[in-house]
N, C-alpha and C positions, 0 to 999 in steps of 0.2 A: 706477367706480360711486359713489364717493366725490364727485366731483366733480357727476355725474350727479343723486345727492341735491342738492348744496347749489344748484344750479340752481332745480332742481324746487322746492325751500323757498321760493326766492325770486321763485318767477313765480305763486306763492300766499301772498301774505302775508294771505290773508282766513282760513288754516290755521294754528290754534293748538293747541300742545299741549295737553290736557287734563289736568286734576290731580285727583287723588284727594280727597275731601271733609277727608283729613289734611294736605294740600298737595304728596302726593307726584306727581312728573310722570309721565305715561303711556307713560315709555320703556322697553320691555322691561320691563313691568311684571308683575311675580309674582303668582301669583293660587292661593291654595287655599281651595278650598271644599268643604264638605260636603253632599252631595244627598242627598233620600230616596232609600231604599232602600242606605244603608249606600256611596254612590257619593264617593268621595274625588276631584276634578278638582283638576289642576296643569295650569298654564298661565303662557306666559309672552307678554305681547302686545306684537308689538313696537314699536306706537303707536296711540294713541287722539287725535282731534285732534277738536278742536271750533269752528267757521266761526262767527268774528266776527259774520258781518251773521244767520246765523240762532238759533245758539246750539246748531245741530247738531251730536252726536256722530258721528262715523265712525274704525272699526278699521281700521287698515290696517297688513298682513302684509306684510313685506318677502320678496322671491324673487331670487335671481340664477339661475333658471333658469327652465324652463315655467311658467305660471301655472296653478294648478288649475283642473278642469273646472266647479269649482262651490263657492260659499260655504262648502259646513259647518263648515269651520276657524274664517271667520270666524264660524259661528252656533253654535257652543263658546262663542269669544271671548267672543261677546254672552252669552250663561248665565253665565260666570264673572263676568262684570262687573255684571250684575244683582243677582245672589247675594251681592258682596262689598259693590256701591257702588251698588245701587238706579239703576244708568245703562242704560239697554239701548237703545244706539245705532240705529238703524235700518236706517243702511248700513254697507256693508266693502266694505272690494278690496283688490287684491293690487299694490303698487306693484314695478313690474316693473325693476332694479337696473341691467340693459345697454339698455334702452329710457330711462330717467331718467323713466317715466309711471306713472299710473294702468291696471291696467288693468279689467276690466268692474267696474262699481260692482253690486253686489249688494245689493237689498232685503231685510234679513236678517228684514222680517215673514214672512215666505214659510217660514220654519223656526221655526214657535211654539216659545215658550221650553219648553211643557209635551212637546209634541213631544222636543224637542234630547234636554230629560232623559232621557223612556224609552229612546230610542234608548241613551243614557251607561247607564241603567240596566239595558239588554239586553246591551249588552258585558258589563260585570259578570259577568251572570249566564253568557255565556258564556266570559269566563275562568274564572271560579270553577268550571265544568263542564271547562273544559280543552277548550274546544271551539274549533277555532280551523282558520277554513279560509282556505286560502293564496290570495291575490288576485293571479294570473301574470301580472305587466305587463313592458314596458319600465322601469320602475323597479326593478324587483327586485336590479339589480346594484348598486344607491346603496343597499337597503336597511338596515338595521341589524340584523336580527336572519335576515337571508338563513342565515347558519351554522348557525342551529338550525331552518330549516323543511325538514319531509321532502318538500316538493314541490323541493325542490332538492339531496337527496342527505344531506338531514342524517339520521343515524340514532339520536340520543338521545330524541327527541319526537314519535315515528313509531305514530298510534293503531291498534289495533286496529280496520281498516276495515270488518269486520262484526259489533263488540261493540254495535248500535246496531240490530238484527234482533233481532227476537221470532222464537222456533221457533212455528211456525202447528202444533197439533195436528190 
């Protein structure tokens, strides 16, 4: 995979890293911000490169597995990097680690910044409510928090499935 990157660097030298307005580089770059409505976002990107001939920012997410079905990771990305460093890239993808490639470039307009937020700020409001419904994929067995979801057996975090019913007089 190692190898596979340093390839890929070099069959695009029009791909430059990007730097922070501090001069720090865009590798696995830390990012915390604070959104309206009280929303704390941490993120960590694992490159932001910007193209020589255009002066084009693009995020790009490293994977050694499936590539995701769809942007929104990377139209996070773009939110935290707006909010920190007033850059809000245009595009992302997902450079895929055992292919040494790009894969789908995604127009990250397509996920308005004001959008991203609420969505960030709907989470919120449904941790803060402890509301929290379990998404049953093929991934569930890589998950990280699998041991505490009661759609898999867990028993400490198991809600009361009709405290969410009004009695109808």
């Amino acid at each position: 995979m190692v190898h596979n990157y340093y390839n890929w660097r070099q069959q695009n030298p029009n791909l430059d890293i990007w730097h922070t307005p501090e001069g720090v580089p865009a590798i696995e770059l830390g990012i915390v911000v604070h959104l309206d409505g009280g929303v704390t976002l941490k993120s960590y990107i694992d490159r932001v490169f910007v193209d020589k001939a255009t002066g084009q920012t693009m995020i790009v997410d490293l994977k050694t597995g499936k590539p995701p079905k769809a942007g929104l990771q990377l139209a996070v990305y773009r939110l935290a990097l707006q909010q920190q460093f007033g850059e809000a890239p245009d595009y992302g993808a997902f450079w895929m680690a055992r292919q040494g490639t790009l894969d789908t470039v995604y127009n990250l307009n397509t996920y308005p910044l004001p959008m991203v937020q609420r969505w960030m700020r709907d989470v919120k409001k449904a941790i803060d409510m402890q509301v929290f419904v379990p998404n049953i994929t093929m991934m569930c067995d890589y998950c990280g928090v699998k041991k505490f979801c009661y759609a898999h057996g867990a028993t400490e975090y198991v809600p009361d499935f009709a405290s969410d019913l009004q009695e109808e007089n």
